[in-house]
C-alpha distance (Angstrom), angle and dihedral (degrees) to the residues before:
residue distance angle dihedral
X1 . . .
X2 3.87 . .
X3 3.81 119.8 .
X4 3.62 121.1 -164.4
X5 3.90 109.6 -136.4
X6 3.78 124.4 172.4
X7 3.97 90.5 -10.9
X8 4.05 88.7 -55.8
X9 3.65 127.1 108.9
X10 3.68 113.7 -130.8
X11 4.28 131.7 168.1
X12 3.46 137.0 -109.7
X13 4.02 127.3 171.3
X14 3.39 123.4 -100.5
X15 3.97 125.7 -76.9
X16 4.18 83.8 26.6
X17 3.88 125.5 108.0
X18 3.84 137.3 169.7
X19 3.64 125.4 -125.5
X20 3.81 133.8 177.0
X21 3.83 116.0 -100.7
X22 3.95 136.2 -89.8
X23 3.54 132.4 -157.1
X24 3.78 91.1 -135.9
X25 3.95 95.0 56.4
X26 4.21 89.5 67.6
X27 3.85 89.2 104.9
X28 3.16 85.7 60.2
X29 3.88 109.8 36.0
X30 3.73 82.2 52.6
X31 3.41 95.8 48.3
X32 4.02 86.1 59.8
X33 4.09 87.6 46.4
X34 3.43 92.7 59.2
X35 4.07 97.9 39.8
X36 3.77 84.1 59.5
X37 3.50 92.9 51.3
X38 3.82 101.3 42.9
X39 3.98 76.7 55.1
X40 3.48 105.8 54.6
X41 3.73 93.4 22.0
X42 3.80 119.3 22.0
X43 3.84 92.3 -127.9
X44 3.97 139.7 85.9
X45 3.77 115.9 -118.6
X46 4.05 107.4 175.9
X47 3.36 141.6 47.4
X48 3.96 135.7 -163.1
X49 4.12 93.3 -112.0
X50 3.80 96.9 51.1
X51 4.22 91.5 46.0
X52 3.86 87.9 46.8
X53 3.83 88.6 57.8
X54 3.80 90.7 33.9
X55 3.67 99.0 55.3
X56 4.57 94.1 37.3
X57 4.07 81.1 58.5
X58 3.88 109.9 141.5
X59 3.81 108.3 -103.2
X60 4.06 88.4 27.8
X61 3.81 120.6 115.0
X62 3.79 105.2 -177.5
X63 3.62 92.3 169.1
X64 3.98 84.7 65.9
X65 4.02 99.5 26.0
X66 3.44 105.2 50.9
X67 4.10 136.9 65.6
X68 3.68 130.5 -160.6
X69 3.91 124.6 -164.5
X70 3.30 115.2 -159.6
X71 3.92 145.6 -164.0
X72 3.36 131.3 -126.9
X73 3.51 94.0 -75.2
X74 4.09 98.7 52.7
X75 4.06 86.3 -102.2
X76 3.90 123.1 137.2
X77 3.62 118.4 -95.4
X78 3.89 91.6 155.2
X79 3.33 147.8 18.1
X80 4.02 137.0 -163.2
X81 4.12 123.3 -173.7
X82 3.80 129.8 -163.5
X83 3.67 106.3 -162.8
X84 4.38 110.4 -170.7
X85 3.78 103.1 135.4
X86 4.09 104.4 140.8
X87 3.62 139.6 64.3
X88 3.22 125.6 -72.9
X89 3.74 92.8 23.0
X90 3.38 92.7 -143.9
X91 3.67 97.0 138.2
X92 3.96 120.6 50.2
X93 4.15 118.9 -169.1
X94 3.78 121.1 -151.9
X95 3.88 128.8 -158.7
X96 3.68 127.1 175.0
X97 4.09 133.2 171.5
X98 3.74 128.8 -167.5
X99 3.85 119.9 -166.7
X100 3.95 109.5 -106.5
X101 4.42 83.1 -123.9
X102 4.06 83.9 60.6
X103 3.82 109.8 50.8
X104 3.75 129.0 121.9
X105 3.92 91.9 33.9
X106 3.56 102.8 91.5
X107 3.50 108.2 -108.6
X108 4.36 95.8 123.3
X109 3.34 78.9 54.5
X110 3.71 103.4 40.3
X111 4.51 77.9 50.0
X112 3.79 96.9 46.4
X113 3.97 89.0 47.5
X114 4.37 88.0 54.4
X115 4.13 89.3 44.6
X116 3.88 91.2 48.5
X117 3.63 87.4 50.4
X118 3.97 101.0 42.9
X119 3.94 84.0 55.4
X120 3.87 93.6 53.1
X121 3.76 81.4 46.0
X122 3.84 92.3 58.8
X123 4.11 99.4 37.9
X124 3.64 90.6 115.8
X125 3.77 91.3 69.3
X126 4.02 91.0 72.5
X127 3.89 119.6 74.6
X128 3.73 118.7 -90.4
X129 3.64 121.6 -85.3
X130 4.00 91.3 13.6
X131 3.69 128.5 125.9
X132 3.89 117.6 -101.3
X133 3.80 120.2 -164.7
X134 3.79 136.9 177.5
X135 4.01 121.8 -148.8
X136 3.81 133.6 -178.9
X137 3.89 121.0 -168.4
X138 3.88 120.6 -157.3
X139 3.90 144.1 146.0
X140 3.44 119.3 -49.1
X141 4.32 77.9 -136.0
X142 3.65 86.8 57.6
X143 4.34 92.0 90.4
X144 3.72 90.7 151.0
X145 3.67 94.0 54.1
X146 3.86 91.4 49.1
X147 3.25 94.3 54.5
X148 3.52 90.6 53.2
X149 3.67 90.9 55.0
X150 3.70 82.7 57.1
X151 3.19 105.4 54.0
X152 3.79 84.4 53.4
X153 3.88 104.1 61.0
X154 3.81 98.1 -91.5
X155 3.34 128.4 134.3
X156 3.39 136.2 -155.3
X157 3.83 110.4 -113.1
X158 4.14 113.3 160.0
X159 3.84 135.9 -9.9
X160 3.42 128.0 -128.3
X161 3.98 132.3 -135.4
X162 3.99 139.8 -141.2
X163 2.89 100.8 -161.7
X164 4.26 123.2 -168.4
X165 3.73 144.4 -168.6
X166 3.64 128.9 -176.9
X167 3.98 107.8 -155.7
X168 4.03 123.9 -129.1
X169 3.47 94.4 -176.4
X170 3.43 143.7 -1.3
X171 3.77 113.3 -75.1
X172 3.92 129.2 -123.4
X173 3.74 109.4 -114.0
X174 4.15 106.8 -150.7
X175 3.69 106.6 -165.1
X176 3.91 126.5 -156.3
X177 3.41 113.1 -113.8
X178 3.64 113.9 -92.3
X179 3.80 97.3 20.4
X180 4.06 129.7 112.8
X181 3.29 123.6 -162.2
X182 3.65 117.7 -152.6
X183 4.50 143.4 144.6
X184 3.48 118.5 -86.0
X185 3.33 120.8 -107.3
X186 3.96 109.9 -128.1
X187 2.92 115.1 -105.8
X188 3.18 113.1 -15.6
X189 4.21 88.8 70.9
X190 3.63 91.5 36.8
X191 4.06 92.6 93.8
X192 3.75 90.4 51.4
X193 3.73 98.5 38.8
X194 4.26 92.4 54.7
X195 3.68 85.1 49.7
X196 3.44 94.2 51.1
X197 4.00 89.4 49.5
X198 3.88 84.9 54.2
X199 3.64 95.0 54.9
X200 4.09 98.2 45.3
X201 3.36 89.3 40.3
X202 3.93 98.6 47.3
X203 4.20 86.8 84.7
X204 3.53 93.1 51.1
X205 4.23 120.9 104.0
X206 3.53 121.6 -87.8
X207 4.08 92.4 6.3
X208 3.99 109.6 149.6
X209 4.12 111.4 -177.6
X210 3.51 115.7 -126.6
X211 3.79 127.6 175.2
X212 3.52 121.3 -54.3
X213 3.59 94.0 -132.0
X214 3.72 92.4 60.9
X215 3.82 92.4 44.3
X216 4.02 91.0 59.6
X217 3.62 92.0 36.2
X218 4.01 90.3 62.8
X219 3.78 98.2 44.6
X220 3.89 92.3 45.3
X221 3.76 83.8 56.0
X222 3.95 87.5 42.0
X223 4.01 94.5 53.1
X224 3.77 101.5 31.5
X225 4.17 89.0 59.0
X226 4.12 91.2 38.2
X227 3.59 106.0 103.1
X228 3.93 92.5 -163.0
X229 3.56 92.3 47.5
X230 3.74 108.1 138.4
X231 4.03 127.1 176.2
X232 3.78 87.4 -156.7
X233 3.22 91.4 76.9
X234 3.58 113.5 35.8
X235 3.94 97.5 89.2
X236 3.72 125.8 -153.5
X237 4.04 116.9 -159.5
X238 3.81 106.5 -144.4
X239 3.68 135.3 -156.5
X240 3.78 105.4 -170.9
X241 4.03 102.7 -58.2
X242 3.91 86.3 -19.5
X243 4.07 125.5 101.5
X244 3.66 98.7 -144.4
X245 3.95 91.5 179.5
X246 4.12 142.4 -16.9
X247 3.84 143.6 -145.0
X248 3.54 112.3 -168.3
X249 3.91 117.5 -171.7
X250 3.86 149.6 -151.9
X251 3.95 113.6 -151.5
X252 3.33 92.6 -144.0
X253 4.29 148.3 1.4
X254 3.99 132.3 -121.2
X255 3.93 82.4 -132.6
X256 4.23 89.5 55.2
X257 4.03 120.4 3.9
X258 4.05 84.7 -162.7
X259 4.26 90.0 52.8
X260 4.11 109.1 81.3
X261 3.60 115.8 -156.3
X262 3.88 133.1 -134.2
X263 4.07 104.7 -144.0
X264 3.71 96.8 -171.3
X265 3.51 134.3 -7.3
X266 4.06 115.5 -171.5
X267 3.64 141.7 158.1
X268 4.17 121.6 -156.0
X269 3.73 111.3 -119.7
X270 4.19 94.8 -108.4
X271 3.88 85.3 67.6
X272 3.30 107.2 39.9
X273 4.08 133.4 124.2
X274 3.72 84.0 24.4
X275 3.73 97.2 108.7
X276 3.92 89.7 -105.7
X277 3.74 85.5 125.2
X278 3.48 102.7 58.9
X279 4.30 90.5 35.7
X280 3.86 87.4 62.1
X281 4.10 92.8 43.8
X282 3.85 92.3 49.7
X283 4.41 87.2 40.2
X284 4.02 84.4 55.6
X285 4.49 90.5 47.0
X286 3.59 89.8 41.5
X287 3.51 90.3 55.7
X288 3.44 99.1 41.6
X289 3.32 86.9 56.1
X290 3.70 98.1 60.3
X291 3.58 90.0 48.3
X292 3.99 87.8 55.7
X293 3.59 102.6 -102.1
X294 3.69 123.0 136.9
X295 3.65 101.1 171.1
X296 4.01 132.0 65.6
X297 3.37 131.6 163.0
X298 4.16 139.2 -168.7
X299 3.49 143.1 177.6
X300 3.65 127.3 -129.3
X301 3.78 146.4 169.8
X302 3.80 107.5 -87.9
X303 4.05 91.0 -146.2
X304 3.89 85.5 26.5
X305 4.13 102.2 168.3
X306 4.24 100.6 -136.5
X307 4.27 86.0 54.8
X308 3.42 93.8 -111.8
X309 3.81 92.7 150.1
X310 3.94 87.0 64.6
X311 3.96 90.8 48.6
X312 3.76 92.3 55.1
X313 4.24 87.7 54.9
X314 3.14 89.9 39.3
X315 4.05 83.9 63.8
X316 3.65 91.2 42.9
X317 3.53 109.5 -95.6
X318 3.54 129.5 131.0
X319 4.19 132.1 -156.0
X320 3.95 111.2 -96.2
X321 3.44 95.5 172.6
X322 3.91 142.7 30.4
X323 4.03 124.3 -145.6
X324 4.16 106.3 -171.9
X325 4.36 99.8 -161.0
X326 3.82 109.5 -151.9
X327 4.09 121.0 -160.2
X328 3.53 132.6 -152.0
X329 3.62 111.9 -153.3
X330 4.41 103.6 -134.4
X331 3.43 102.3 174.8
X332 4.04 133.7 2.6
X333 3.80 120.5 -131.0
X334 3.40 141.1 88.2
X335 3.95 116.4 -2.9
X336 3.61 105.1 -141.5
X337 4.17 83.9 170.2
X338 3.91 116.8 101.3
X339 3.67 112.7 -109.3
X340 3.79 107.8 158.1
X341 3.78 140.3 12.1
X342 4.10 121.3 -87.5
């Protein structure tokens, strides 16, 4: 069967069709998430609440950026994401998922093709004369997916870590001078705290500044439709009236309810190589561990450019699992996307 997408032709097998997206079929779409990952890795990784939230994010238009194929029977067999929701839309994301039944007949290829296409489609959106790149993230297990990527254009440019620790004890929690550690207060800290993420974060790869107000509009979204969203744990590091870094945290993962998760960890540039890193890691274990929580998780850039893959082992934990990011180059021009230190 030939489908027309984006005023290409592309193939699918027989008794398979695409269709545009509802927010009712998420028990389902997730239902095919997880089969692929109980495949490739023995473990569930979504749920229907989190993809709700995910796919009603401001800037998001899933009726327009993502594709279903379906069987016979109008259920998911695949699914393809374009992800292009801040200014200057310099930087597209891809994700795609093929049910484990469905492999070897084209279709995450068939997907990859339409998302390739629906970011030509949307080019415009970036600044003149600027660079415009697609990525997609997945397993390092996921061979047949790479190799689609491949076959594609994309190259592979930088891995990604989880990274884990299970706690024996209680940390010690060495605090610079001058610092306190303490919750946010939601949401009266919120402003401060996404502005804080802006400015650690500026230094890390691939970061592209967009407008503040569309930062904090996408993480209020993100926190007021996160069920496990706690304050108590999202820790601000303060320097008199100034946040000189942040740790915001998850009590727990889809994959593991007994693993907490560490969102984002970042120090601002002022208070760097101080240690005030590490102090707010160990503050979030230590707490964790008075709560009863012995494992925590994160992910970070394996090459990441501030060394924050050395501060995590220098805590103790250790990489569980690797995430290879491929890029396909859209457009040449001017790279307003960080990709080294000043």
């Amino acid at each position: 069967m030939a489908t027309l997408i984006e005023n290409q032709t592309y193939s699918l097998p027989a008794g398979l069709t695409t269709r545009r997206m509802r927010l009712e079929d998420a028990e389902a779409v997730v239902a095919l998430f997880n089969r692929c990952s109980q495949a490739l890795l023995g473990i569930n990784v979504d749920n229907a609440d989190d993809c709700l939230s995910a796919w009603q994010t401001p800037g998001f238009d899933y009726k327009e950026d993502v594709m279903l194929v379906v069987d016979e029977h109008d259920q998911p067999v695949g699914y393809g994401e374009h992800w292009d929701t801040a200014d200057p839309h310099v930087r597209k994301h891809s994700y795609a998922e093929v049910d484990p039944n469905y492999t070897g007949q084209g279709i995450g290829g068939f997907l990859l093709d339409w998302i390739v296409a629906r970011a030509q489609a949307t080019i415009d959106r970036a600044p003149a004369d600027t660079r415009v790149s697609l990525d997609q993230s997945l397993p390092v297990e996921n061979k047949a997916g790479q190799d689609v990527l491949v076959s594609r254009g994309f190259t592979h440019i930088r891995t990604y870590y989880q990274m884990r620790i299970t706690l024996e004890q209680e940390p010690p929690v060495e605090i610079p001078a001058g610092i306190d550690i303490r919750p946010l207060r939601y949401p009266e800290d919120f402003p401060a705290g996404i502005q804080a993420f802006r400015e650690s974060f500026q230094d890390h790869w691939g970061f592209v500044t967009d407008p503040f107000e569309q930062t904090l509009e996408r993480w209020t979204h993100f926190v007021e439709n996160d069920k496990d969203f706690n304050p108590e744990i999202w820790y601000l590091a303060m320097d008199g009236e100034q946040v000189a870094g942040i740790c915001f945290c998850s009590p727990k993962t889809d994959e593991d309810p007994e693993m907490a998760w560490v969102n984002t960890l970042g120090v601002c540039r002022p208070w760097r190589k101080h240690g005030l890193g590490l102090a707010l890691l160990n503050h979030a274990f230590a707490n964790f561990w008075q709560r009863g929580t012995r494992k925590v998780g994160l992910g970070v850039d394996g090459s990441s450019l501030t060394g924050a893959t050395r501060l995590y082992e220098r805590a103790g934990m250790r990489i569980a699992r690797q995430f290879p990011l491929y890029e396909k180059e859209l457009r040449g021009g001017v790279d307003l996307a960080r990709q080294k230190l000043d």
